[in-house]
C-alpha positions as CSV (number, residue, x, y, z in Angstrom):
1,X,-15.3,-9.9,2.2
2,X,-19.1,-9.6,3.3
3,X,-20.1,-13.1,2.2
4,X,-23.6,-12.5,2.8
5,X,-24.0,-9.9,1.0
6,X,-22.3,-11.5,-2.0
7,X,-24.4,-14.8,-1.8
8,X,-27.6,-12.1,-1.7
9,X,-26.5,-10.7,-5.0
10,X,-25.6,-14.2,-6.4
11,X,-29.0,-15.8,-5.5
12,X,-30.5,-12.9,-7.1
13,X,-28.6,-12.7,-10.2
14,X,-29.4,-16.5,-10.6
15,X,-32.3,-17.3,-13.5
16,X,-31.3,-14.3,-15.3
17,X,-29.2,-13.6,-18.1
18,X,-26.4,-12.5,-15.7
19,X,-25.8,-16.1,-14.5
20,X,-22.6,-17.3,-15.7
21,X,-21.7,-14.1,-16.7
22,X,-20.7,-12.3,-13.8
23,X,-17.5,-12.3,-11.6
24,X,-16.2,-10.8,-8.4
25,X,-12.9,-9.0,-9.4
26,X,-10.4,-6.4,-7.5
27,X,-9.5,-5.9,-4.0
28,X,-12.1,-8.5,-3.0
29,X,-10.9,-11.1,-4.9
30,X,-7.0,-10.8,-3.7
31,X,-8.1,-9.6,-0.1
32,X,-9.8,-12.9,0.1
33,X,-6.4,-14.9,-1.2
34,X,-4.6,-13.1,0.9
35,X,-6.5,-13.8,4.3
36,X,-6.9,-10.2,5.0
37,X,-10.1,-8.3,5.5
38,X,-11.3,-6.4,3.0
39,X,-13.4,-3.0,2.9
40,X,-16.8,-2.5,2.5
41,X,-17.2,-2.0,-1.1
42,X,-18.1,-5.1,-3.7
43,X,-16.4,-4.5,-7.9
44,X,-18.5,-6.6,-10.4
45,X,-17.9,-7.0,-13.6
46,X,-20.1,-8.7,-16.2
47,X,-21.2,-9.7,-20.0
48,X,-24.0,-7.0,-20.6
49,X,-25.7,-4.3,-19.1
50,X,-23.8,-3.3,-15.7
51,X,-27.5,-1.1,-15.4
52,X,-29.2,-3.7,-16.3
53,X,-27.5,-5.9,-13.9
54,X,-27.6,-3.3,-10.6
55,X,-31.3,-2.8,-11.7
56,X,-32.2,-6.2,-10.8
57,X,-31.4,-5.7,-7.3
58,X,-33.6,-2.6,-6.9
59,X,-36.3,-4.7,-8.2
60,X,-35.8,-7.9,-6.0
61,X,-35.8,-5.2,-3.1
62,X,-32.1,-6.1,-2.1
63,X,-30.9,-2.7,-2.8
64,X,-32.1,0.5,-0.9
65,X,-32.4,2.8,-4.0
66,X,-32.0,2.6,-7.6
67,X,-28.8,2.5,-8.9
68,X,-26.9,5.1,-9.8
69,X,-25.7,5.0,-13.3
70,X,-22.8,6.3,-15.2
71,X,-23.5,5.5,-19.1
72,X,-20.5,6.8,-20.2
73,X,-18.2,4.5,-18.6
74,X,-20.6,1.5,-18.4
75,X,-21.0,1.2,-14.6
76,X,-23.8,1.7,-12.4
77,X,-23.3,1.4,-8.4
78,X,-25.9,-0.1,-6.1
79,X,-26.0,-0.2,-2.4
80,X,-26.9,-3.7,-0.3
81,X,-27.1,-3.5,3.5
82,X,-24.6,-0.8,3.5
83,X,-22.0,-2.5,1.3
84,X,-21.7,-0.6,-1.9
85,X,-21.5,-2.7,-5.3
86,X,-20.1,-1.2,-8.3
87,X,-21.2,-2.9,-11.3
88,X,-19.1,-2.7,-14.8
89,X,-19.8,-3.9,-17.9
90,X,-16.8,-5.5,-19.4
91,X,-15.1,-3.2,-21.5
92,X,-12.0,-1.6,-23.1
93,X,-10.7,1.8,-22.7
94,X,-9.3,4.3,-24.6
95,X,-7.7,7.9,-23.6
96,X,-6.7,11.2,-24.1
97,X,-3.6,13.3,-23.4
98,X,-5.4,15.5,-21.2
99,X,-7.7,13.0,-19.5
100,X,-7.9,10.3,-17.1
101,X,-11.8,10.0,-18.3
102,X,-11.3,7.0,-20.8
103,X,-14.0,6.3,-24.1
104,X,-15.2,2.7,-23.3
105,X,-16.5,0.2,-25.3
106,X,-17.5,-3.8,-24.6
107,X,-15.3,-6.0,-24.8
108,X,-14.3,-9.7,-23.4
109,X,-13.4,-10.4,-20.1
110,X,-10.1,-11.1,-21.4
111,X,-9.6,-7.4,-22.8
112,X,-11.2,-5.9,-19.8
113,X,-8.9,-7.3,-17.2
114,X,-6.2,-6.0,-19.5
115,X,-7.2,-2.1,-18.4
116,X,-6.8,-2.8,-14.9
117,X,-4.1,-1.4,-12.8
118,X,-2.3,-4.7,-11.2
119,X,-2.3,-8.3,-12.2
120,X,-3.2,-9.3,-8.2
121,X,-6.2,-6.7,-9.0
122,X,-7.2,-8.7,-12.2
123,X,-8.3,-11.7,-10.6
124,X,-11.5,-12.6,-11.3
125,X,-14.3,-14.8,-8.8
126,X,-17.4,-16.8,-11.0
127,X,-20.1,-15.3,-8.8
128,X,-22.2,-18.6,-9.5
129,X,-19.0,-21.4,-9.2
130,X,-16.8,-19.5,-6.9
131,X,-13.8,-20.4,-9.6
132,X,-11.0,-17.9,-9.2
133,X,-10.0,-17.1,-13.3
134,X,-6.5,-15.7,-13.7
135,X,-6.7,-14.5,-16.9
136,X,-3.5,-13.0,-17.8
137,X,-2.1,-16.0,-16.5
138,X,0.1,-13.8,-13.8
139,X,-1.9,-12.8,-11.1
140,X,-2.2,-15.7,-9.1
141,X,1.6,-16.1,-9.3
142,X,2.6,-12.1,-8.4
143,X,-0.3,-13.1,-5.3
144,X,2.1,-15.7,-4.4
145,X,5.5,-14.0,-4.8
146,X,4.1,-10.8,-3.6
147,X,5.0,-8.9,-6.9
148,X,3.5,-5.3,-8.2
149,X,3.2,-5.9,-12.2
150,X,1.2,-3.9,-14.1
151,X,-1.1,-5.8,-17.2
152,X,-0.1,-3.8,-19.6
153,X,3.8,-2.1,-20.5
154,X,3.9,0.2,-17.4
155,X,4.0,3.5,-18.5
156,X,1.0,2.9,-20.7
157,X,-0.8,1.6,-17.8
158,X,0.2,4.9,-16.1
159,X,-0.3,7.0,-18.9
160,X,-4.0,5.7,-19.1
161,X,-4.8,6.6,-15.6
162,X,-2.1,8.2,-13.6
163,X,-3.4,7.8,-10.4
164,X,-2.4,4.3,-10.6
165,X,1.1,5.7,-9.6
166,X,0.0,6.6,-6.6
167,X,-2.1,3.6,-6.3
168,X,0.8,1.6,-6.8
169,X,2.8,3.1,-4.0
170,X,-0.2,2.9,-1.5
171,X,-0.1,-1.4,-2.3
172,X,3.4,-1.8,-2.4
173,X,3.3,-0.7,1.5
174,X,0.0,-1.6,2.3
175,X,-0.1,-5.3,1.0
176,X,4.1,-5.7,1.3
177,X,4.4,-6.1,-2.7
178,X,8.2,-5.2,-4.1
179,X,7.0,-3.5,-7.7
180,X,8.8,-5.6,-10.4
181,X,11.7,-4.1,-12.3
182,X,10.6,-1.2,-14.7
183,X,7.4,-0.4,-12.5
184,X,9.2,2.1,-10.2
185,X,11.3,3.6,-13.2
186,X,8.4,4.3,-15.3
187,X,6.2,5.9,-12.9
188,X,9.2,8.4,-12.5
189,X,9.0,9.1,-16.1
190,X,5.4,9.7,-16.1
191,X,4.9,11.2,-12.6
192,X,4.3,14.8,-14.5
193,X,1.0,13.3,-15.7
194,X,-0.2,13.1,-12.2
195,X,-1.1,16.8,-12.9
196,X,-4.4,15.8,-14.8
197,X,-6.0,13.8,-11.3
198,X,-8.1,15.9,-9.3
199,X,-7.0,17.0,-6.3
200,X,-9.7,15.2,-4.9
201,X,-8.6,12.0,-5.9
202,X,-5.2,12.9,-5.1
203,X,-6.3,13.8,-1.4
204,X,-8.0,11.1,-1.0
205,X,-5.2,7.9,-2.0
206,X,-2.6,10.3,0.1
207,X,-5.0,9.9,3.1
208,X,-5.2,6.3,2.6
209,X,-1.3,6.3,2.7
210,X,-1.3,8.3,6.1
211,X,-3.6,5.7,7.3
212,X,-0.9,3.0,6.9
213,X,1.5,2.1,9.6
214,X,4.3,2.3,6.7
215,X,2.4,6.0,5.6
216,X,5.9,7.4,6.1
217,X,7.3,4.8,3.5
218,X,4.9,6.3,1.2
219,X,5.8,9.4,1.5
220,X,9.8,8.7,0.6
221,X,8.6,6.8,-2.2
222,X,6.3,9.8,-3.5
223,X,9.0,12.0,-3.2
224,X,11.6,9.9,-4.5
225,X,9.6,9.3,-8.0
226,X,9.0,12.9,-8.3
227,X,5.2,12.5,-7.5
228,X,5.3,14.5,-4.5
229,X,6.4,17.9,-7.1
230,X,3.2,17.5,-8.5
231,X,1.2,17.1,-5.1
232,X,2.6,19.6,-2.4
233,X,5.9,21.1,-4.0
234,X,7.1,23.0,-0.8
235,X,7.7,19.7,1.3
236,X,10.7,19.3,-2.2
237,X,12.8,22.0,-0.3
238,X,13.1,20.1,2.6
239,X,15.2,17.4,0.6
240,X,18.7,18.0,1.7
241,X,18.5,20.8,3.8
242,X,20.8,20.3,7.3
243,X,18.9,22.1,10.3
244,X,22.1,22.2,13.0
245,X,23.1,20.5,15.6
246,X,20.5,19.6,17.1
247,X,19.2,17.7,14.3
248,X,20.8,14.2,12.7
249,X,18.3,14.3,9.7
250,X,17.4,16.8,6.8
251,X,14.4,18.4,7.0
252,X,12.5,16.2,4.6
253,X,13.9,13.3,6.7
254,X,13.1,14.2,10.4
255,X,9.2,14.8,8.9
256,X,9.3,11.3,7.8
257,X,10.7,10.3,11.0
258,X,7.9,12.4,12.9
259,X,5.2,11.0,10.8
260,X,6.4,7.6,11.4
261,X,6.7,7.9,15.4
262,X,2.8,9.2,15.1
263,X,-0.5,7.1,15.4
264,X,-1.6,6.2,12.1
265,X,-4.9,5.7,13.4
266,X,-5.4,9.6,13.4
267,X,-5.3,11.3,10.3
268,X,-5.2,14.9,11.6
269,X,-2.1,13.9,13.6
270,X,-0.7,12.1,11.4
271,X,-1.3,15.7,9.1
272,X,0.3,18.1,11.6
273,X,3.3,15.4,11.5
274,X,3.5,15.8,7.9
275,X,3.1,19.7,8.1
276,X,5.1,20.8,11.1
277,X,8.2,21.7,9.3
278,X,6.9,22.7,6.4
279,X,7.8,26.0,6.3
280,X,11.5,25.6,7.4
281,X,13.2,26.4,4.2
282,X,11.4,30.0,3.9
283,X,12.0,30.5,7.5
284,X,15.6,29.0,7.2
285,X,18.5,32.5,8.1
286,X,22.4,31.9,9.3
287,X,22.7,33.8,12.1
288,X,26.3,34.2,13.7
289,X,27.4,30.8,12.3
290,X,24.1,29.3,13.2
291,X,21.2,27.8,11.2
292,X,18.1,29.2,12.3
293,X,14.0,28.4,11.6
294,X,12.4,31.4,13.5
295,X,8.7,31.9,12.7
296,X,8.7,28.5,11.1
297,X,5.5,27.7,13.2
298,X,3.3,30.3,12.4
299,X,4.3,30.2,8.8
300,X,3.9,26.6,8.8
301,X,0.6,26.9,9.8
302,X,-0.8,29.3,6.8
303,X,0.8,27.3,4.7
304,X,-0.8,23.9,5.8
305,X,-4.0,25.4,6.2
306,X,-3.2,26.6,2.0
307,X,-2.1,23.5,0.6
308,X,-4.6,21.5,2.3
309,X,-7.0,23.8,0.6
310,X,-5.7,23.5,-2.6
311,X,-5.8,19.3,-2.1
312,X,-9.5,19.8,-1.2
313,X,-9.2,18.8,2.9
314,X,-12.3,20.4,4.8
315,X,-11.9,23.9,6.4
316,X,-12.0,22.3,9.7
317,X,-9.6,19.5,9.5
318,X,-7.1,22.5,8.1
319,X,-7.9,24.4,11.1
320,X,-7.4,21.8,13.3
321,X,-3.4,21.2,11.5
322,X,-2.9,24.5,11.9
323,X,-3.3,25.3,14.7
324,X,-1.3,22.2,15.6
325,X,1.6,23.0,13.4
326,X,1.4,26.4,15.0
327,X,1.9,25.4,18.5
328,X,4.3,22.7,17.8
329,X,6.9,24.3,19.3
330,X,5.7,25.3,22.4
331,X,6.8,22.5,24.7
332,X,10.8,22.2,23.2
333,X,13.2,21.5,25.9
334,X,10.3,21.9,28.8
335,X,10.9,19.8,31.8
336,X,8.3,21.3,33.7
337,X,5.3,23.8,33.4
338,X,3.2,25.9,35.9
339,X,-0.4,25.5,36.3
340,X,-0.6,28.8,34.8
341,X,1.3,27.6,31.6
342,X,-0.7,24.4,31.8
343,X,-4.3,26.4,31.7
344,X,-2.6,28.6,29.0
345,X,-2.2,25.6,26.7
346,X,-5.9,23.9,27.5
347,X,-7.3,27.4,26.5
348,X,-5.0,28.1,23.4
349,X,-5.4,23.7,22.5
350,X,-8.6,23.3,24.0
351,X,-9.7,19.7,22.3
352,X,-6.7,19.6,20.7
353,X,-4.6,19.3,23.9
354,X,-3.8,15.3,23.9
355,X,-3.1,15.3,19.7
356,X,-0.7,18.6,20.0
357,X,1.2,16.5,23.0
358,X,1.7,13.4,21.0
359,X,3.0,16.1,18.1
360,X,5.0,17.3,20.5
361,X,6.3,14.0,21.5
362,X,6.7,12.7,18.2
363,X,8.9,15.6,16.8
364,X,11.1,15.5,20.3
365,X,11.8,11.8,19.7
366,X,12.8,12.6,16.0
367,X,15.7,14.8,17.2
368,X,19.6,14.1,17.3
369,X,20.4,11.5,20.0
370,X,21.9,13.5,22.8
371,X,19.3,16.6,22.7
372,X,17.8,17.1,25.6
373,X,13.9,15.9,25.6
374,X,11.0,16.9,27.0
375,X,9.8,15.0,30.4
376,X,6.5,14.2,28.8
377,X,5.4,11.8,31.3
378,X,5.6,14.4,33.7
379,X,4.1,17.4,31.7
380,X,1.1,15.1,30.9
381,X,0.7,14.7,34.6
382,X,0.3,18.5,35.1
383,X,-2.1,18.8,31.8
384,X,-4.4,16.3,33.0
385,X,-4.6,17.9,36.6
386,X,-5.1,21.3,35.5
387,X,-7.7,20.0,33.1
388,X,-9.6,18.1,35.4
389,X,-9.8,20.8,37.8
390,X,-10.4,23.5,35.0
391,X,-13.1,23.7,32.7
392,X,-12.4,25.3,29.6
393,X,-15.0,27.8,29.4
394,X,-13.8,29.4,32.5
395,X,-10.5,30.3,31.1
396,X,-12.2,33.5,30.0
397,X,-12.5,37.4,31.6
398,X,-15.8,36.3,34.3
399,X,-17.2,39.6,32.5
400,X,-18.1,40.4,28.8
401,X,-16.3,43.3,26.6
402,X,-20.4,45.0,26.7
403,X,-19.6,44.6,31.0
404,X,-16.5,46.0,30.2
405,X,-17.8,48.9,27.9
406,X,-20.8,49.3,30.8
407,X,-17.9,50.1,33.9
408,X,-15.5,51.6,32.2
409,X,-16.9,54.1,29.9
410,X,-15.3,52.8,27.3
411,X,-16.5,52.6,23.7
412,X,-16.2,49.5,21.4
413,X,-12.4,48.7,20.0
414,X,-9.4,47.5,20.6
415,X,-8.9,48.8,24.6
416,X,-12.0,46.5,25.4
417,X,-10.3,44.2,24.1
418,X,-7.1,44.4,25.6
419,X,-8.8,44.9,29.0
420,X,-10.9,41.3,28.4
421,X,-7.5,39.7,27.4
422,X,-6.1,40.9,30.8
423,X,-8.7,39.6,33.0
424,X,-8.9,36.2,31.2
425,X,-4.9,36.6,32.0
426,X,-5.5,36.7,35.5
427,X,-7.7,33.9,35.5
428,X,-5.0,31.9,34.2
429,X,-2.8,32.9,37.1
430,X,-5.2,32.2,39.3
431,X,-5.3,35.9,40.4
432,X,-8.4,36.2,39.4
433,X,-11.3,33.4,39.9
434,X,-13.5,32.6,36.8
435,X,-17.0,33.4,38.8
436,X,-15.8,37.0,40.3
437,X,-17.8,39.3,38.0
438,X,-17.5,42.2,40.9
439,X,-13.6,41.8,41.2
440,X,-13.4,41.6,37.5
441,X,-15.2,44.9,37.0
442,X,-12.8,46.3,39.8
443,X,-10.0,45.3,38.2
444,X,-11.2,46.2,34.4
445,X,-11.5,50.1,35.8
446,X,-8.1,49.9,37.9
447,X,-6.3,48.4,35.1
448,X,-7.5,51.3,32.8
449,X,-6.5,53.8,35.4
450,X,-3.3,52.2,35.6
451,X,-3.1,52.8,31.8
452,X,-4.3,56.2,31.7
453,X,-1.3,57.1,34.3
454,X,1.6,55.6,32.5
C-alpha cells in the first residue's frame, strides 16, 4: 500500500468534517493483511460528500487536478503523487435488468459494505485510528481461511454487477481463495448476464487473468461456468475435439497447456498462446483416416485479429497476435534451418522474432510425449547469428519498384511487384547483396527477359 500517500490524505482530511468518518476499504485493506503488495490505486469510502471529500485535496494542493466527479454514483476520483484515490460516498445500490449502472443512495457503512463483491473486499481501515472494522463479521475470517464468499446470496450479488463473476475467478487464482459452496454454482446460472458488461471491462479483467501465473486456470474456470460463451464463443468448439496422434489433449486443452508453458509477463504472448488454435474446428477435415487442421494458421489469425476487435484490444496489439498466430507453424518438426530460412523469418517476424520462438516453443512442448520436437536451442543459435549479422532493412530488393519501372520499362502493377519480391528473394539467399543497386537493375531486366521467353 503507498503509506505515504495515505498518511498525506489522512493529515489532510484531519480538522474537517471527514475525520472519523472516513475508511480505507478494498484491495488495500486485504492486500495489506495478506502481506502482499498492492497496486497503485487507493478506494475511500466516507459519511458525506465523496466530492466534497476529494475537493479538499485539490485545495490543500495534495492533488494535481480537481477531481473528477461522477454524481450519479456518488464518487469522485483524485490523483496524489501518481496514486489514484477513488473516493465514495457510502451508499446503497439498486439495479436494473438490463444494467450494471446501479441508482445509489446514502446509506451506513454497514449497508454499503453489503454491495460489495467479496467479504475479504469489505474490510474496512479508520483512516484516522488505523482500526481494521469487519463489518459483516466474515471478512476477517474468509482472510484467514482463504475463502471467496460473497456479502450478499450469490446470485444477487452477481445479478447486481456481473462482472463480479469474472472478478471472482480472477481472485480465486490470484489470491489462492477456494469460492465457498454455491459461489461457483451460481455464477454458472447467471453467467448469461455477463452479456450486459462492456467489452471493455470484459477485456480488461481477462487481461488481468493472462497476467497471472495460474492465467490458464482462469481460463478452465471461464469456460467451465459457461462465461467464456459469452466472451469469445469460437474457443467453445475446441471443448472435446481430439486433433490425432500427435496430440494427447483436445483442442481446448493443449491451448490451456500452451498458455500455461508461456511467460505471463507478456500479454501479447501470452495472446497468441490463447489464439493459436483458434481456428482448428473450422479448419478441422478427415482426410484418408486422418484428422487434419490445414489453413488453421492463417484462419486463426483473421479470426484473432476479429475477436480481439470485438473485445476492444488496440489495432496493433491484434496485429501483432496475428501475425503470431499466423506463423505459428512455421518451425514444427525443424531441427535445423538455413541462413536463408533464418533471414526469411527476421524479415517476415521482424521484432516479433524472439515472442514467435517462445510461441513456437510453447505449443511444441504442449504436444503428445513421443512427437518429435524442435531443437530450439539450436535454431535460436542460427536466429541470433543471422540477426546480428543482418539488419532488417536490408532484407529488401537494394532498388525501388520506381528503379524498377525506370530500367525495365515497365508500368506500375503487379510485374513490379513481382520483380521487387524476386530481388529481395535473392537477397535472402545471399545471391544477391543488399547494397548492389547496379546488379539489382541487371537482374530486374534479365529476370523479365527470362519471363518474356517462357
Amino acid at each position: 500500500m503507498p503509506r505515504l500517500k495515505l498518511e498525506k490524505i489522512t493529515e489532510a482530511l484531519r480538522g474537517t468534517e471527514f475525520e472519523g468518518r472516513a475508511w480505507l476499504v478494498g484491495g488495500a485493506v486485504r492486500d495489506e493483511l495478506l502481506g502482499r503488495k498492492h497496486g497503485n490505486d487507493l478506494d475511500i469510502v466516507v459519511l458525506g460528500d465523496a466530492a466534497k471529500a476529494a475537493g479538499i485535496l485539490w485545495q490543500k494542493k495534495l492533488a494535481a487536478s480537481p477531481p473528477v466527479t461522477y454524481p450519479r454514483f456518488g464518487t469522485a476520483m483524485a490523483h496524489v503523487d501518481g496514486v489514484n484515490i477513488e473516493f465514495a460516498t457510502a451508499r446503497k445500490e439498486s439495479y436494473s435488468d438490463d444494467s450494471r449502472k446501479p441508482d445509489t443512495k446514502p446509506a451506513t457503512i454497514e449497508e454499503d459494505v453489503q454491495r460489495r463483491d467479496f467479504t475479504v473486499n469489505a474490510l474496512l481501515k479508520d483512516l484516522f485510528t488505523g482500526e481494521v472494522l469487519d463489518p459483516l463479521e466474515k471478512g476477517k475470517d474468509d482472510l484467514r481461511h482463504r475463502r471467496l464468499r460473497t456479502p450478499l446470496e450469490p446470485k444477487q450479488t452477481f445479478y447486481d454487477d456481473p462482472l463480479r463473476m469474472l472478478r471472482a475467478v480472477r481472485f480465486r487464482w490470484q489470491l489462492g481463495f477456494e469460492p465457498v459452496e454455491g459461489l461457483y454454482e451460481a455464477i454458472e446460472e447467471e453467467a448469461e448476464r455477463l452479456t450486459i458488461i462492456s467489452a471493455e471491462r470484459v477485456r480488461d479483467e481477462v487481461t488481468k487473468m493472462l497476467l497471472l501465473a495460474d492465467g490458464q486456470e482462469c481460463l478452465a474456470d471461464l469456460m467451465d461456468l459457461g462465461l467464456m460463451r459469452h466472451i469469445a464463443p469460437e474457443f467453445c468448439e475446441g471443448v472435446g475435439m481430439d486433433q490425432g496422434p500427435y496430440h494427447d489433449m483436445d483442442v481446448w486443452g493443449h491451448t490451456l497447456a500452451v498458455v500455461g508453458n508461456t511467460d505471463p509477463r507478456d500479454l501479447t504472448l501470452r495472446l497468441a498462446a490463447l489464439f493459436h488454435d483458434v481456428a482448428k474446428p473450422v479448419c478441422r477435415k478427415q482426410e484418408a483416416g486422418k484428422t487434419t487442421f490445414h489453413g488453421h494458421d492463417a484462419e486463426g489469425a483473421t479470426m484473432a485479429r476479429q475477436i480481439m476487435e470485438r473485445l476492444r484490444f488496440s489495432t496493433e496489439q491484434a496485429d501483432e497476435v496475428a501475425l503470431l498466430v499466423r506463423h505459428h507453424m512455421r518451425l514444427v518438426g525443424v531441427q535445423s534451418i538455413t541462413d536463408a530460412a533464418a533471414r526469411r523469418v527476421w524479415r517476415d517476424l521482424g521484432e516479433q522474432t524472439e515472442r514467435f520462438v517462445e510461441l513456437c516453443e510453447a505449443d511444441s512442448a504442449a504436444h503428445a510425449a513421443g512427437v518429435k520436437r524442435t531443437d530450439f536451442v539450436h535454431l535460436r543459435d542460427q536466429l541470433e547469428r543471422v540477426i546480428e549479422q543482418t539488419p532488417l532493412e536490408k532484407l529488401d530488393s537494394p532498388i525501388s519498384g520506381e528503379r524498377i519501372m525506370e530500367v525495365t520499362g515497365l508500368s506500375q502493377g503487379e510485374e513490379v511487384g513481382r520483380v521487387k519480391r524476386h530481388l529481395a528473394d535473392l537477397v535472402i539467399e545471399g545471391k544477391l547483396h543488399p547494397d548492389d543497386k547496379e546488379a539489382a537493375e541487371r537482374e530486374a531486366v534479365r529476370s523479365l527477359g527470362n519471363r518474356n521467353n517462357v
